[in-house]
C-alpha positions as CSV (number, residue, x, y, z in Angstrom):
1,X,86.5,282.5,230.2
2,X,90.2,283.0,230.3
3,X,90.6,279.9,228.2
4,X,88.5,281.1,225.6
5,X,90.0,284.7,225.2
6,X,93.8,283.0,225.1
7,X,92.7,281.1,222.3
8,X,91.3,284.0,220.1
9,X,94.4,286.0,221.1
10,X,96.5,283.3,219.7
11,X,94.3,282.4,216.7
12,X,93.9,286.7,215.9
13,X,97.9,286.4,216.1
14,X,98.1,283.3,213.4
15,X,95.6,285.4,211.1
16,X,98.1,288.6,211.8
17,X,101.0,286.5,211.0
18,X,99.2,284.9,207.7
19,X,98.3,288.5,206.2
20,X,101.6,289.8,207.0
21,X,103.3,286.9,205.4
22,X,101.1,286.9,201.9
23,X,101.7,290.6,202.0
24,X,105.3,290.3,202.2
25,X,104.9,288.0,199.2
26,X,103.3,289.9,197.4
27,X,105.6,292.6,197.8
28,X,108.6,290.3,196.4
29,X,105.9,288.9,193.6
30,X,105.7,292.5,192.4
31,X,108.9,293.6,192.4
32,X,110.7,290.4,190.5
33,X,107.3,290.4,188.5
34,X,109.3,291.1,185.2
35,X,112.0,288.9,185.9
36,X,109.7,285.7,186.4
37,X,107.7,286.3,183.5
38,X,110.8,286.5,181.6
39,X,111.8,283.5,182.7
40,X,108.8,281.8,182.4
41,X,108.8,282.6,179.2
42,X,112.6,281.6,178.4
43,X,111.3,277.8,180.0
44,X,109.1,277.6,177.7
45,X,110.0,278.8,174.8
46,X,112.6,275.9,175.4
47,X,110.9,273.3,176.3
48,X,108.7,274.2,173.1
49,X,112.1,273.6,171.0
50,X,112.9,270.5,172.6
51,X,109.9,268.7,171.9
52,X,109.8,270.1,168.0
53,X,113.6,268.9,167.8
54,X,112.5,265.5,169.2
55,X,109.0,265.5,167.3
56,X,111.3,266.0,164.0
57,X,114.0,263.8,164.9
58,X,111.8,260.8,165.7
59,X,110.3,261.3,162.1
């Protein structure tokens, strides 16, 4: 029985360590939230400039 409760000890302590981690995440996500979409949309708006230079050059 000991063998049993040691392993939902540990597995209570990976599902502790799993929440605490995506919350920590989260946190970050939501405070640099404006500063990826910004740059999100920076990439793109790039990449979408790239291919119409290419597009027109190849014509």
């Amino acid at each position: 029985m000991k063998s049993k409760e040691n392993v939902l000890d540990s597995g209570i302590w990976n599902d502790i360590i799993v929440v605490v981690g995506l919350l920590i995440t989260l946190f970050v996500f939501m405070e640099y939230s404006g500063e990826i979409s910004n740059e999100v949309a920076t990439i793109v708006s790039k990449s979408l400039e790239d291919m119409n230079t290419s597009v027109a050059s190849s014509k």
